[in-house]
C-alpha positions as CSV (number, residue, x, y, z in Angstrom):
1,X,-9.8,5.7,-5.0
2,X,-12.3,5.3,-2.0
3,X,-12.6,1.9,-1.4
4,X,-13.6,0.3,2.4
5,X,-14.1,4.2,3.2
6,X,-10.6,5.5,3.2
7,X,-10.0,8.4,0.5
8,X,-7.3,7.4,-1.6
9,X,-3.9,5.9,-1.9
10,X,-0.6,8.2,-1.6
11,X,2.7,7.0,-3.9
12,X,5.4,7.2,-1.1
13,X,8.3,4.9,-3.4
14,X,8.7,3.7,-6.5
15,X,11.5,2.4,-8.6
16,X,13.6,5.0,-10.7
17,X,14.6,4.0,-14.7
18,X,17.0,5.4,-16.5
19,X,15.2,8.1,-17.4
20,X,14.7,9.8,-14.4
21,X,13.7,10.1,-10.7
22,X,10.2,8.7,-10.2
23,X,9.8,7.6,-13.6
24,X,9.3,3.8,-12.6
25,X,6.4,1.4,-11.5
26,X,5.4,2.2,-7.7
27,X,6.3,0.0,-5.0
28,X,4.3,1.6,-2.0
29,X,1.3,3.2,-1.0
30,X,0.3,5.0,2.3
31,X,-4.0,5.3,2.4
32,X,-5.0,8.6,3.2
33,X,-8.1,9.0,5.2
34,X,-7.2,6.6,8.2
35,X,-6.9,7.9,12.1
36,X,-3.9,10.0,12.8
37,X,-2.0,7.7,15.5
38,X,-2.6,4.8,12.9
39,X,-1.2,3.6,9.5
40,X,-1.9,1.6,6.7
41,X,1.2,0.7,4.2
42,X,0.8,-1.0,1.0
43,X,4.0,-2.3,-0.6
44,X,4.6,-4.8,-3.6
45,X,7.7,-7.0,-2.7
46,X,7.4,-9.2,-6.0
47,X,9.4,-8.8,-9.2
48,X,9.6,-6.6,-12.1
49,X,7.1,-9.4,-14.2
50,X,5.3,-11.3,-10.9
51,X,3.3,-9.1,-8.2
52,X,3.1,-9.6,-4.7
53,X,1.3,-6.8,-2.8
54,X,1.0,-7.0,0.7
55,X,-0.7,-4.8,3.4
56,X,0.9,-3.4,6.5
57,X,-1.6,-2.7,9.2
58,X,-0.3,-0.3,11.9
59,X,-2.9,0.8,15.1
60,X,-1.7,2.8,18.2
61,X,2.0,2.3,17.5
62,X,1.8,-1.4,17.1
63,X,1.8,-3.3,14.2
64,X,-0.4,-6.3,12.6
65,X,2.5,-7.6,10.2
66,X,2.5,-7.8,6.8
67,X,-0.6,-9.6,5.0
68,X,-1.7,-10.6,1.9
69,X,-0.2,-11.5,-1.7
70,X,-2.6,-9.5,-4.3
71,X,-2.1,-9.1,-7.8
72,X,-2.1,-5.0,-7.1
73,X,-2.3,-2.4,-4.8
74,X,-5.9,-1.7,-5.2
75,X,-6.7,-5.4,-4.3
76,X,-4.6,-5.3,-1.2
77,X,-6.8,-2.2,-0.3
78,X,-9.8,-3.7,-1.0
79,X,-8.7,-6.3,1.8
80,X,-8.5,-4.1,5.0
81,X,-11.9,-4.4,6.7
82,X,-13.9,-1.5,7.8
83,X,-13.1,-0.4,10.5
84,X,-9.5,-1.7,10.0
């Protein structure tokens, strides 16, 4: 994904089934491509049937709280201005 010119999304959690260790629907993304004393977190604290993706800004160490309610990960992105 390059969206708002970062690179691409990296899975850092997701929930496990009963089949096996990250065999379940992701939970949160870290984008790749951003500067290295910054961060940008994507995370979906909905429910198994109702999404609620939100956006977790962090520049120089500090961060802009949590933002957003999209319908998936690659909306939330799409949110983050450029520059973020």
């Amino acid at each position: 994904m390059n969206v708002a010119g970062f690179q691409r999304m990296r899975p850092t959690a997701w929930i496990a089934t009963y089949k096996g260790f990250a065999t379940g629907r992701m939970i949160k993304y870290e984008v790749q491509g951003v500067a290295p004393a910054d961060k940008i977190l994507i995370a979906d604290f909905g429910e198994p049937n109702w999404r609620s993706w939100r956006v977790l800004q962090v520049k120089n160490g500090r961060s802009t709280g949590r933002i957003g309610n999209f319908d998936s990960a690659d909306a939330a992105l799409a949110s983050v201005p450029d520059p973020y």
